[in-house]
N, C-alpha and C positions, 0 to 999 in steps of 0.2 A: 773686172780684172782682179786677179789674187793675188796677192804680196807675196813674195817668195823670196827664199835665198837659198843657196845652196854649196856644200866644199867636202873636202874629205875624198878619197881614192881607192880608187879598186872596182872588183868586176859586179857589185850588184850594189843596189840602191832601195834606202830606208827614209820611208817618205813619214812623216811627224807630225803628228795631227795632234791639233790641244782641244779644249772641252769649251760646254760655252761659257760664254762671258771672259776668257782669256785671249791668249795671240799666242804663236807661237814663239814669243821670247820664253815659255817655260820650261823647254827642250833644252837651255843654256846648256845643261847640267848633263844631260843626255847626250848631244851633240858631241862636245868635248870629249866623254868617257866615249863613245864611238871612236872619234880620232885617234885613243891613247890605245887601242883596246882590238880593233880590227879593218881589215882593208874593207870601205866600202864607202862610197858614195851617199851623202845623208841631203835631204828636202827638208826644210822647215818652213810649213804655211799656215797664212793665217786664214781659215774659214771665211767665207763671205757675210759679208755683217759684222766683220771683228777684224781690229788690229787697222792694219794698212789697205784691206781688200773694200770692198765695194758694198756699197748696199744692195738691198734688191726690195721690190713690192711686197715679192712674199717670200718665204723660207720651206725647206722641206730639207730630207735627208738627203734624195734621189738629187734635186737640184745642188746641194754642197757637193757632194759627188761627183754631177757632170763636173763642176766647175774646177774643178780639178785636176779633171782629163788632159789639157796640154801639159801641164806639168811633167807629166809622168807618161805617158802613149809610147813613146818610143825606150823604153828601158825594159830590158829580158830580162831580168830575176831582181824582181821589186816587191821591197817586205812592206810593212804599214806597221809602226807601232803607235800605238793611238789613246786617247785618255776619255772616258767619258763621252762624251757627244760622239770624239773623234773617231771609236769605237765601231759607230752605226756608220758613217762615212766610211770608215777602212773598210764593214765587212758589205756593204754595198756598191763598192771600186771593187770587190774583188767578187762578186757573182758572177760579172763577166759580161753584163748588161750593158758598161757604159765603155767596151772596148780595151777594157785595158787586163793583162794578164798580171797575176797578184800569186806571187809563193808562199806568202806567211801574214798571219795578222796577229799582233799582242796587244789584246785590246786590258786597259789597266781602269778599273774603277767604272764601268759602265752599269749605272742605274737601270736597271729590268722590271721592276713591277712599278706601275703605275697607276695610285689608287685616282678615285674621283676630284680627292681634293686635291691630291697632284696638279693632275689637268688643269682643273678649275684654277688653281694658284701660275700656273703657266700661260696661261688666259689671260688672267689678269695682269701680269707682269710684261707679254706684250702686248697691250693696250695703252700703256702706261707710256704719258711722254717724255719726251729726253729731258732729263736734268742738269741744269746747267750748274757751275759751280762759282765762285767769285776767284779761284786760284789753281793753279795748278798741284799745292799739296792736296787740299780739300778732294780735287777728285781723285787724288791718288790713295789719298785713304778710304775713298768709299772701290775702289777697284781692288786695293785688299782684302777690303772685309768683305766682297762678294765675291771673289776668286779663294779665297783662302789662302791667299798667300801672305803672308803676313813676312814682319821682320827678319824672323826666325827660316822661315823658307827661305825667301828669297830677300839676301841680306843686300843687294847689290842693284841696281838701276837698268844693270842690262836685263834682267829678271821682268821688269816693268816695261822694255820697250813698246810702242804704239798704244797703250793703254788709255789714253788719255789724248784727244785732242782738242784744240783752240780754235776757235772761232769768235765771230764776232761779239755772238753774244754770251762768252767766257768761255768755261774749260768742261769740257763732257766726258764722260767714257766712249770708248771709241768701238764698243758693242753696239748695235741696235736693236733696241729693244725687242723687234718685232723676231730674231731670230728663235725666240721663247716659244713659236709656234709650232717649233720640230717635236714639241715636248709626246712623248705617248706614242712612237714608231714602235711597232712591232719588232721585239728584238730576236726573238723565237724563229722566224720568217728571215730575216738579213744574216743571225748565223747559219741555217739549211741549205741560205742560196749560196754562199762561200765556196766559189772553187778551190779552195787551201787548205793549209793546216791552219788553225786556229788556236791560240793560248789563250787564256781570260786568266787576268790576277785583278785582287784587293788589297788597298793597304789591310794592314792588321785592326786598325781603328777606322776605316772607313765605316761610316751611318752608312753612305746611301748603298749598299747594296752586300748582302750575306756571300761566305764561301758558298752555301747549300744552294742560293737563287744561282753564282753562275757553276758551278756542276751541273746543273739542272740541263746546262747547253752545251760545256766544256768539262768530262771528267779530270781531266787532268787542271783544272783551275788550281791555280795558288795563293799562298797569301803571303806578301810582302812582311817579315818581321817588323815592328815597330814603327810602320808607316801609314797613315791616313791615306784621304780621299789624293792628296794630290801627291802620289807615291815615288812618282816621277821627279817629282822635286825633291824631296827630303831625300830619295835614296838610286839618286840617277844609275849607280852604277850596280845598282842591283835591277835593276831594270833590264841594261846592258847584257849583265849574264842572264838574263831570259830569255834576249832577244838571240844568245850565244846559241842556247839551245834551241831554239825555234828553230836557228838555219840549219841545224843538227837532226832535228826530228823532233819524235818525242820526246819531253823531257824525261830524267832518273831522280828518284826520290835523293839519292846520294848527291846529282849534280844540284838540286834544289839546295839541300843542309848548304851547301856550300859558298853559296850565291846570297847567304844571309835571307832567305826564303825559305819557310817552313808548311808545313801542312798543320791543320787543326786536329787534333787525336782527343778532343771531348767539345763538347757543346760549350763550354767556358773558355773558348779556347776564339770561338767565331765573333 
């Protein structure tokens, strides 16, 4: 079973995907600029293996995907913005493989090249057994420093929701480990199968992934002004206005300037 919640009104639905190692309490910020901002029904879940949802034996893309499907099966004009992981999820829900019809995808900060050590480092991280902690701040520090969410993002608790559970033998992250195994999906292949339009943005300071890698799938890619890997956070409502454009069509260079989203006009710039 998948954690889910759901609010907001109107005639189409904006289903919210986080990256791994998070839940979807990272949408706070998103979700609300939604409410303030346009009519439209919003989902916020948390991936199997994270947050509230369920474990599983093993992990894949295809499998986060199906499990996903009731959620969303019966809704006519259903967008996906998604972060990272969420990304390969969104543009795999909308191939059209697991039934369900998908009008738009903004996937934000999704990692594309995967070297050897990559892999190899993703290997090893799910292999690794669950960590238990003596407190509940303990594991909530070690859940910022591997989300990246730090103070500064996410100044607030609801930010943190399901991050963290208790059991007997103390206080865990509420990730499983083993979902590290998705690491290395062919991302070239899940954006082709895309029955939609498709947006790809970067924060401005995101490491893990160049304007140039996602061009390379999305010309119209962006980059989020002054915003890292987790863009969604620091800059919810510029999110928002991409998700404005998306249900618009293609985006305009002008509605970009506008949205606090620039494009790169030199190599020092990516």
């Amino acid at each position: 079973m998948n954690w889910h919640e759901h609010g907001g009104t109107g005639p189409r639905t904006v289903l919210l995907l986080h990256g791994i190692g998070a839940t979807g309490a990272v949408w706070t910020g998103v979700r609300r600029a939604i409410d303030r901002r346009m009519p439209a029904q919003w989902i916020v879940a948390d991936l199997s293996g994270h947050g509230g949802s369920d474990w599983k034996s093993t992990y894949s893309v295809g499998q986060l995907a199906a499990d996903l499907v009731p959620l969303v099966h019966d809704d006519r004009e259903l967008f996906i913005v998604a972060h990272s992981l969420g990304t390969y999820v969104g543009l795999a829900l909308a191939s059209g493989w697991f039934g369900v019809r998908v009008a738009g995808v903004l996937g934000i900060g999704p990692k594309v090249t995967w070297s050897d050590a990559d892999l190899q480092g993703a290997c090893e991280l799910a292999a690794r057994p669950v960590r238990w902690y003596a407190n509940q701040q303990e594991a909530s520090v070690r859940y910022r420093r591997t989300s990246g969410l730090d103070e500064k993002l996410a100044p607030n608790e609801d930010h943190l929701a399901r991050s963290v559970v208790r059991a007997a033998e103390g206080y865990r992250l509420s990730q499983d480990p083993r979902t590290f195994m998705v690491a290395g999906a062919p991302f070239a292949t899940l954006v082709s199968s895309a029955a939609c339009r498709v947006l790809l943005a970067r924060g401005e300071h995101d490491a893990m992934v160049s304007v140039e890698e996602l061009r390379a799938h999305c010309e119209n890619a962006v980059v989020i002004a002054g915003a890292g890997h987790n863009a969604h956070a620091e800059q919810p409502d510029a999110v928002v206005s991409l998700l404005e454009q998306l249900l618009r069509g293609k985006p305009s260079q002008s509605n970009l300037s506008r949205a606090s989203i620039r494009r790169p006009t030199s190599a020092s710039d990516v």
